[in-house]
Residue frames as qw, qx, qy, qz and C-alpha x, y, z in Angstrom:
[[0.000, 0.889, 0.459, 0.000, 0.00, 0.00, 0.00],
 [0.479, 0.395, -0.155, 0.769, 1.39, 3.36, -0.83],
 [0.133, -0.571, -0.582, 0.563, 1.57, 5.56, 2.00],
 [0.082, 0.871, 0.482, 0.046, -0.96, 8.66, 1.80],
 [0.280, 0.230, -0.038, 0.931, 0.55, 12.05, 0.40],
 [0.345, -0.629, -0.431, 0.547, -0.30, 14.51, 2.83],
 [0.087, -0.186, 0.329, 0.922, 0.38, 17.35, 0.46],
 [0.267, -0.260, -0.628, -0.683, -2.84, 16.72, -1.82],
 [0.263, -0.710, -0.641, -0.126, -5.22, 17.12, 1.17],
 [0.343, -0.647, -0.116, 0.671, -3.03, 20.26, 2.65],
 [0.381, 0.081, 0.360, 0.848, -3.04, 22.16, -1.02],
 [0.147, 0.417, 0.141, -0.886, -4.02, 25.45, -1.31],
 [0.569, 0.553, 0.588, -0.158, -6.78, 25.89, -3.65],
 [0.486, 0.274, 0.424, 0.713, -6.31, 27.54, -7.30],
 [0.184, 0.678, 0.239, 0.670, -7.96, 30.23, -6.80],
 [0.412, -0.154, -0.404, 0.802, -8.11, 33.25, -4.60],
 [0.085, 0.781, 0.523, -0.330, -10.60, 36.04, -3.16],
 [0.173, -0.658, 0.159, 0.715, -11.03, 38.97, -5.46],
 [0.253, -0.154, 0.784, 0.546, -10.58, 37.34, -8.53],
 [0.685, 0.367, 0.110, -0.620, -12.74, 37.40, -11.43],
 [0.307, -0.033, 0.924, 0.227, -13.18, 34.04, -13.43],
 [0.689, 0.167, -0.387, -0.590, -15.89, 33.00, -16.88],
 [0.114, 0.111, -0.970, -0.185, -17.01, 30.05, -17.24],
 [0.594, -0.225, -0.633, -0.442, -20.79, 27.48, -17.46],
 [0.426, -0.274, 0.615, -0.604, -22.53, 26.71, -14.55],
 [0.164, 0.148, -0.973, -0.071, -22.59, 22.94, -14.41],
 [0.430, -0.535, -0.727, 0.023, -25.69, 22.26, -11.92],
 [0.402, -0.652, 0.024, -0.642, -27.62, 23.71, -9.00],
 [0.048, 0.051, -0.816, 0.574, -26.98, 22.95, -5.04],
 [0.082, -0.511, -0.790, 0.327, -29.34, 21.62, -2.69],
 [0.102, -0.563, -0.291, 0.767, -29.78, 25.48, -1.62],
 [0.359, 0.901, 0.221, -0.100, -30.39, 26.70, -5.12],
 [0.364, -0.706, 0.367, 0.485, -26.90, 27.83, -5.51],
 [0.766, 0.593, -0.243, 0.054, -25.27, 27.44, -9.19],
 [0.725, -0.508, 0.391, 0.251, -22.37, 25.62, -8.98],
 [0.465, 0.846, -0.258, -0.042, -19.11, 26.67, -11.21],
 [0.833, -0.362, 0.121, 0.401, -15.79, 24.51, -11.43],
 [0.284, 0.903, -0.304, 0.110, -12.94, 26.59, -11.80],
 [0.163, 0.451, -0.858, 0.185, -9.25, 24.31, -12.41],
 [0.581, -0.417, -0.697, -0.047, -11.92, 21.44, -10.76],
 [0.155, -0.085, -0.623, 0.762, -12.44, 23.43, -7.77],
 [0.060, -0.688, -0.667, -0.279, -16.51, 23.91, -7.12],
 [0.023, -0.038, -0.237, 0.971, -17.43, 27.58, -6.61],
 [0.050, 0.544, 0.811, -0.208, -21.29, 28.49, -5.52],
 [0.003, -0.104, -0.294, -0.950, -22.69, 31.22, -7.20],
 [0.346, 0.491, 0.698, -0.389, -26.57, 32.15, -6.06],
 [0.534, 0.632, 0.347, -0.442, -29.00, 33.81, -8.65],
 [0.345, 0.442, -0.640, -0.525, -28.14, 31.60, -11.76],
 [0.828, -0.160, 0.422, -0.333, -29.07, 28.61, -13.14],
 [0.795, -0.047, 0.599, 0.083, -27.86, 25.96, -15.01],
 [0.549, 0.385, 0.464, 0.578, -25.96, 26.45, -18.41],
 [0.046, 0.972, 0.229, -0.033, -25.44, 29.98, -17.80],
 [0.729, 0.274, -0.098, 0.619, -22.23, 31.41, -19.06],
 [0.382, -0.911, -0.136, 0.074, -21.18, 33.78, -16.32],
 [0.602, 0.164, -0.409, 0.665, -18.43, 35.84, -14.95],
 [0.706, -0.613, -0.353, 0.038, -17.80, 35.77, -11.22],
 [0.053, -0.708, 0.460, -0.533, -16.01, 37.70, -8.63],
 [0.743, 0.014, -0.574, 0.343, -14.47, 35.54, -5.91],
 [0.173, -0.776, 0.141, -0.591, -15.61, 36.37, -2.51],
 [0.682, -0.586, 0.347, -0.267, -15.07, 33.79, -0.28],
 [0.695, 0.457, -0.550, -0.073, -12.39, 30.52, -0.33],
 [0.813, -0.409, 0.404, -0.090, -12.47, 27.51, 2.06],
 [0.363, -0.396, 0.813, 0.226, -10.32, 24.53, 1.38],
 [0.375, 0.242, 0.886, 0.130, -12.68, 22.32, -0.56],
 [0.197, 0.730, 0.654, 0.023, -15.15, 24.99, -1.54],
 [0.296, -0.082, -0.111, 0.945, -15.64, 28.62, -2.59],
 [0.249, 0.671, 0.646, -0.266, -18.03, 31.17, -2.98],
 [0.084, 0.067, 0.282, 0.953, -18.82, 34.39, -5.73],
 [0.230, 0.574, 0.320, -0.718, -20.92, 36.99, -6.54],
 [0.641, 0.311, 0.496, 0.497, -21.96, 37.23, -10.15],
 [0.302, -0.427, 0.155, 0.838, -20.66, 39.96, -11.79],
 [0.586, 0.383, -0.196, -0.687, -22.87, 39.74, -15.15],
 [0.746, 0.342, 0.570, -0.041, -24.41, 36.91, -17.06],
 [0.036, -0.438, 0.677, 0.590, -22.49, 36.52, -20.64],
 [0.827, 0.419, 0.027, -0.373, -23.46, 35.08, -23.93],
 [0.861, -0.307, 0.337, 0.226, -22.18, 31.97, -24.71],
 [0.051, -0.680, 0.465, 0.565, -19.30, 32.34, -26.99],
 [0.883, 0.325, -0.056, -0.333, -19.65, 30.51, -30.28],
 [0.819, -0.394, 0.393, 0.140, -18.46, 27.06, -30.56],
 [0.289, -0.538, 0.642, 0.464, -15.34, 26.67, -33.09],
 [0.753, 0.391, -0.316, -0.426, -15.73, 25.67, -36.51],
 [0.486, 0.347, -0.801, -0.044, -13.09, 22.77, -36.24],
 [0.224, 0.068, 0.952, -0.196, -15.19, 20.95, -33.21],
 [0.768, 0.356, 0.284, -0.449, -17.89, 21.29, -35.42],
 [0.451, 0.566, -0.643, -0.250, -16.01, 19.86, -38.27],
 [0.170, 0.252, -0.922, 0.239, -14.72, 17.14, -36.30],
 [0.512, 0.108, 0.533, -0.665, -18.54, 16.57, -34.77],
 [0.728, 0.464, -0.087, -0.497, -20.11, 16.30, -38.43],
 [0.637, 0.387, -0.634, -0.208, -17.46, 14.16, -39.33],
 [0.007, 0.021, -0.954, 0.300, -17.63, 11.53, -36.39],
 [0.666, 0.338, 0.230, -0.624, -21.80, 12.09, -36.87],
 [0.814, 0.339, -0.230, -0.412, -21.13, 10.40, -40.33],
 [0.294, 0.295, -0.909, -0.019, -18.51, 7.71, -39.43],
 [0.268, 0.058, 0.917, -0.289, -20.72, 6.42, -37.04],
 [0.582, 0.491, -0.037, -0.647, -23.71, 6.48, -39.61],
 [0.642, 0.546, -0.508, -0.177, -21.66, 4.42, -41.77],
 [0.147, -0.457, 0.826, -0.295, -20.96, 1.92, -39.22]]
């Protein structure tokens, strides 16, 4: 058995109060909260919901968890031509399967 790094449950988190961050709100907490990973770290965000593309101010930051304010609601950005390329064409290989 290997022993248990201590380091990866003592690491600081990735982000920090203050900060502003984009990004999709994945799901909703119990509470209603939106919930945003940022670097996998889960940040709670209240009045949003699901599949909103946001960007957050960073007001609180526990070990495991954090919290923001939202700063504005964003439109999503459009999605690259080449993963649509690459979409359409794995759409028809598996067609042809």
């Amino acid at each position: 058995m290997k022993p248990r790094n201590d380091n990866f449950f003592n690491a600081k988190p990735p982000i920090s109060e203050g900060e502003t961050y984009t990004g999709v709100i994945d799901a909703v907490g119990g509470k209603g909260d939106g919930v945003l990973r940022i670097k996998g770290f889960v940040v709670f965000v209240p009045n949003v919901t699901k599949g909103d593309f946001v960007k957050v101010k960073i007001t609180k930051v526990l070990q495991k968890v954090s919290f923001g304010e939202l700063v504005e609601k964003l439109e999503k950005p459009p999605v690259p031509q080449a993963f649509v390329k690459k979409k359409k064409s794995l759409i028809r290989k598996l067609k042809n399967f």
